[in-house]
BABALO-957989 format. One record per residue (C-alpha): x, y, z. Coordinates in steps of 0.05 Angstrom, whole numbers, padded with zeros to 5 digits, always signed. Example, Ala and Ser with C-alpha at 12.3 -4.5 7.8 and 13.67 -1.06 7.14 Angstrom:
<marlos>
+00246-00090+00156;+00273-00021+00143;
</marlos>
This chain:
<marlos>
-00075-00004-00600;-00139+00030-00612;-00142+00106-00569;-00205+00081-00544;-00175+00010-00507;-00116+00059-00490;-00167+00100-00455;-00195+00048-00428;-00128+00012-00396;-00105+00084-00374;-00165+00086-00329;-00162+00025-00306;-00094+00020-00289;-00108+00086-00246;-00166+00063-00209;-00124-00005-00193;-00075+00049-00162;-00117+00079-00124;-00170+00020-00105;-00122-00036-00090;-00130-00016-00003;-00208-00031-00009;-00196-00106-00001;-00161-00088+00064;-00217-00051+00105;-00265+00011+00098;-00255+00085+00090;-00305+00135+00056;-00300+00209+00067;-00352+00269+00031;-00298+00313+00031;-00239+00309-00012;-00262+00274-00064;-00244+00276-00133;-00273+00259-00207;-00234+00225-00271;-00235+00254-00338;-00224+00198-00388;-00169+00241-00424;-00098+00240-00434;-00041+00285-00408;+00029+00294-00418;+00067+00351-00382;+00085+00349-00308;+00038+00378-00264;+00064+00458-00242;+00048+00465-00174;+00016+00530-00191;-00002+00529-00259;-00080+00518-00285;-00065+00523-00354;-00090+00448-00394;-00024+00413-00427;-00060+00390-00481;-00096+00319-00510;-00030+00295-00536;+00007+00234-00500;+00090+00228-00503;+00127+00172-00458;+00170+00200-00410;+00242+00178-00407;+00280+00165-00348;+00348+00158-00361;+00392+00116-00303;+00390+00162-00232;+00456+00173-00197;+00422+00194-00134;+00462+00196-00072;+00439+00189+00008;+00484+00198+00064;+00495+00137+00095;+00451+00121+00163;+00483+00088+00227;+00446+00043+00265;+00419+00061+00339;+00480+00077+00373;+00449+00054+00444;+00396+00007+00460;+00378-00001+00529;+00307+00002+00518;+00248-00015+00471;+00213+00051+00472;+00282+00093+00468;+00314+00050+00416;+00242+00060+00379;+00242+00138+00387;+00323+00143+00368;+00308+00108+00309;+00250+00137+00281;+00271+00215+00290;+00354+00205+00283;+00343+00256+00215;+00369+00199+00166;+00360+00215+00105;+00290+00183+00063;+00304+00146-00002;+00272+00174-00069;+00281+00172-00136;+00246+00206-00196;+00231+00147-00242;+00199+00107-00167;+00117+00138-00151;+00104+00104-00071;+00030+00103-00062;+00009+00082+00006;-00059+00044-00001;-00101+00043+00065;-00155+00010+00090;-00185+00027+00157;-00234-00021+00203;-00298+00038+00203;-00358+00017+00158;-00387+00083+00134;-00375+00148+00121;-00410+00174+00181;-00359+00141+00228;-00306+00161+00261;-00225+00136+00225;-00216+00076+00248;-00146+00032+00254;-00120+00006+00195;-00124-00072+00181;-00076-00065+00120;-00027-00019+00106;+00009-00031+00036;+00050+00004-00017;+00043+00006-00091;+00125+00024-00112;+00121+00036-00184;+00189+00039-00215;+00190+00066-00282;+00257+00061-00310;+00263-00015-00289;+00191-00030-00306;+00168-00062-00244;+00112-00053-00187;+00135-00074-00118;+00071-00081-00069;+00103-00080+00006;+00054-00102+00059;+00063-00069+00132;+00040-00118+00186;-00008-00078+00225;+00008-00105+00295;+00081-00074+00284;+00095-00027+00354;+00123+00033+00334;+00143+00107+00361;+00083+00148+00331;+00102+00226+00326;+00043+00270+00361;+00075+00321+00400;+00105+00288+00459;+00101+00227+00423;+00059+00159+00430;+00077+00084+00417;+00025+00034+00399;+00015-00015+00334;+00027+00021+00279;-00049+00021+00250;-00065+00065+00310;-00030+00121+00277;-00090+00132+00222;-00136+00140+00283;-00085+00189+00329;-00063+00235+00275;-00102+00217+00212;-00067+00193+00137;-00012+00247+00139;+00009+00215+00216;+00010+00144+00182;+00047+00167+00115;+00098+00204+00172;+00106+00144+00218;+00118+00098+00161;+00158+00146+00133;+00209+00146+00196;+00208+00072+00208;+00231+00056+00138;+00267+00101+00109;+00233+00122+00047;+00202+00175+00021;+00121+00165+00007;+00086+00210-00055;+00023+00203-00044;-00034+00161+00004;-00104+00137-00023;-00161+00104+00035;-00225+00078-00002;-00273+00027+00020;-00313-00041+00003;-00371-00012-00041;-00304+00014-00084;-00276-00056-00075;-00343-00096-00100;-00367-00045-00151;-00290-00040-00192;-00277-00122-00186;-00346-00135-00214;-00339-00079-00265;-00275-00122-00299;-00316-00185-00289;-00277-00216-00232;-00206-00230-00227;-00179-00302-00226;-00134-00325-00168;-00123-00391-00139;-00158-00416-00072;-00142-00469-00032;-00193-00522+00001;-00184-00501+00068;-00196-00422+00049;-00257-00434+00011;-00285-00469+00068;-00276-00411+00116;-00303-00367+00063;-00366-00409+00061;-00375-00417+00134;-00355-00349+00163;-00392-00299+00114;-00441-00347+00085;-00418-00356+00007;-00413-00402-00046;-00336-00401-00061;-00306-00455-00107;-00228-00469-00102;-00184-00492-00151;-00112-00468-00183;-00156-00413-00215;-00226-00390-00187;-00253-00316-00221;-00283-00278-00157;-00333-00235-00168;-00335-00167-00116;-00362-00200-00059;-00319-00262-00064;-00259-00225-00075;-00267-00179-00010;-00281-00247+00030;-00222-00269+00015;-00177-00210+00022;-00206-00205+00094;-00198-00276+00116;-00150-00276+00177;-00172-00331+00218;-00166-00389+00180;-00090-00391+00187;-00041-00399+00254;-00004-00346+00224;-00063-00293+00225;-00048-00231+00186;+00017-00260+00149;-00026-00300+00109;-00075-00253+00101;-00033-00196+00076;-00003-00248+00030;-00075-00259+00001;-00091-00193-00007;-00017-00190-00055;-00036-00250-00087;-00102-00214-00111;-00073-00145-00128;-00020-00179-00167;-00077-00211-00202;-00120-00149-00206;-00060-00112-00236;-00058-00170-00294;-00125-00162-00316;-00110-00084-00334;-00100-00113-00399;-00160-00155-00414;-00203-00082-00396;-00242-00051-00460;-00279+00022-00447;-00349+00003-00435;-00317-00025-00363;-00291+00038-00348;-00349+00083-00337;-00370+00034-00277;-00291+00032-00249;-00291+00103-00253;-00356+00118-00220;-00337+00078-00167;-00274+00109-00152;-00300+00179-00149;-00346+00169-00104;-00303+00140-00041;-00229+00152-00054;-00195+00197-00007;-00132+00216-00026;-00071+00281-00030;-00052+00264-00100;-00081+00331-00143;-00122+00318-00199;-00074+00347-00255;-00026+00296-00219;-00072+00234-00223;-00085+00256-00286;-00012+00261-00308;+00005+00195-00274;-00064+00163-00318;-00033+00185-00382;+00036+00161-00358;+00010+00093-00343;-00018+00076-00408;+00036+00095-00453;+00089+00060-00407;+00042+00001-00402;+00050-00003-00329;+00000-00069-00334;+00057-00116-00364;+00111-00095-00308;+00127-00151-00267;+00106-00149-00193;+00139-00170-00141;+00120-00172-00064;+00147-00154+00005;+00128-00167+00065;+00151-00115+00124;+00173-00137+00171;+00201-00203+00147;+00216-00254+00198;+00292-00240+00202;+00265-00172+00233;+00207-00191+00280;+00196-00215+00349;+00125-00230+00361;+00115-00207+00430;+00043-00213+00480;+00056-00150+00525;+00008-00166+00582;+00028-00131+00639;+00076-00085+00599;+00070-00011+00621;+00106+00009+00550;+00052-00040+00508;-00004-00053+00549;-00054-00116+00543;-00035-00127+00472;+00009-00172+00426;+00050-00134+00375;+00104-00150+00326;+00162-00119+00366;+00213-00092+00297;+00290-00083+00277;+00270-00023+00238;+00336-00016+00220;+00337-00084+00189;+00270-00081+00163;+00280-00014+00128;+00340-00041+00094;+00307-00091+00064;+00250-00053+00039;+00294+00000+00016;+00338-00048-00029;+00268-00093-00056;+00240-00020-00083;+00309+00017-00102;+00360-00043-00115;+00400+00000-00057;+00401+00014+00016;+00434+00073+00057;+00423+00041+00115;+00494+00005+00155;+00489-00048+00190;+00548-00082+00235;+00549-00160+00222;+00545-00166+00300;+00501-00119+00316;+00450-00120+00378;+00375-00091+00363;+00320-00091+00401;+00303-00158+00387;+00366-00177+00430;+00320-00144+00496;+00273-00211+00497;
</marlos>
């Protein structure tokens, strides 16, 4: 492969990373932004070192990881939502990691500009990218899950009120103590990101059903074909990543849209030449807001095209499945309010997420056990 298409994929397949949540919902900030260098890196980032490692590019090698977590009971006592919630999410268990795994939470939030204030979070999903098995795992987070968010003396609510109470470290956190994992880094962008890097690769090709075309026509005024394969341009393609209403099942079939289309997006890494890049990369600059340091991203960029992270297969989660969810309208609740929520075994959820993205679980669960979905 010519260093110039390598250059090109590398950038690509970084600004998928970090631009997959602006199909989700809007977040631009002026502060914390960052700019790509189309160049290539090699050692790992020192966290205090400013020295430059160098143009050349090596593949890193992860050989197999004999990690081990002390195992993690289940709530001992559940005589209440809102206790079982808080025993759960702060009983010290220990977080699942591994070296050759990079979790990048990818958030989109409801706000429409910069100017305005964080808003909730309509989609909440993570990018696991294991290495030494060569495969991406995207895990949506329904964003009607009611959780025990950590502020002090402690709040509940759905979990995409935790971006507006505390910010992206308070969502990384909450997500963090529900299920059991340990999250590297967070990235929030928003639909000028979206439009601008799908029409900079010249669409991306996903199927469409009759029924979802139709609702794309009617509710934001577009000419959308269906078919087994339709290419959506920018606009198209946030249309139908947004699209929650034309289903019973709401934001289930939304979020599995929006993995449908990143698993596509992710494909066409390797259709990318340079001249598409400049555009992507533009883009990116401009409205991501992430923790990841540059000489990380940078790292990660050089990482990504000599492992070919394009050609891993994907798979996708959904959190929580239906084995772990009780869909719940708390009118008259004093815990939830006026609202309907996903009420969650966290325990059982976080097992299951834990063994799609590390083949393994620390979590035990009793064959008979009684969760919180046992209260209604």
């Amino acid at each position: 492969m010519k260093p110039s298409v390598k250059k090109g994929l590398f950038a690509l397949l970084l600004a998928v990373l970090l631009t997959l949540s602006a199909a989700f919902g809007v977040f631009a900030s002026k502060t914390n932004l960052f700019r790509f260098r189309l160049e290539e890196y090699t050692t790992a980032p020192a966290e205090e070192s400013t020295d430059d490692p160098g143009p050349a590019v090596v593949e890193e090698i992860f050989e197999d990881e004999s990690v081990s977590f002390a195992d993690m009971e289940d709530v001992a006592y559940i005589n209440s939502l809102s206790q079982a919630l808080k025993d759960w999410a702060l009983n010290d268990g220990e977080k699942m990691s591994k070296k050759a795994v990079l979790n990048v939470l990818l958030v989109g939030a409801d706000n429409r500009s910069s100017e305005e204030k964080l808003g909730h979070t309509d989609s909440i999903m993570l990018a696991s990218i294991d290495r030494a098995n060569k495969k991406i795992t995207l895990t949506s987070f329904y964003r009607d899950s009611f959780t025990y968010i950590d502020l002090g003396s402690g709040q509940y609510g759905r979990i995409n009120n935790a971006l507006p109470y505390g910010g992206a470290d308070c969502l990384v956190e909450t997500i963090e103590n529900d299920y059991k994992i340990k999250i590297d880094y967070y990235a929030v962008v928003d639909f000028m990101t979206f439009v601008d890097v799908v029409d900079a690769v010249g669409g991306v090709d996903v199927a469409v059903q009759e029924y979802e075309a139709d609702y794309i026509n009617y509710a934001y005024d577009l000419d959308c074909p269906y078919g087994e394969s339709v290419t959506l341009d920018g606009e198209l393609a946030l249309a139908f990543c947004r699209i929650r209403h034309s289903d019973t099942d709401a934001d289930v079939s939304r979020t599995r849209r929006q993995r449908d289309f990143i698993t596509a997006l992710i494909k066409k890494c390797s259709s990318v030449t340079l001249d598409q890049i400049g555009d992507i990369v533009d883009s990116v600059s401009k409205y991501v807001k992430t923790d990841c340091p540059m000489r990380t991203i940078l790292y990660l960029a050089s990482q990504a095209v000599v492992g070919g992270w394009y050609k891993y297969d994907v798979s996708t989660l959904e959190a929580p499945d239906a084995s772990a969810r009780y869909e719940y309208a708390g009118y008259g609740s004093s815990l939830i309010g006026n609202a309907w929520v996903f009420v969650v075994d966290y325990p059982k959820a976080a097992q299951t997420v834990q063994t799609a993205i590390y083949g393994e679980s620390n979590i035990i669960l009793e064959e008979h056990r009684y969760s919180v979905l046992d209260l209604f």
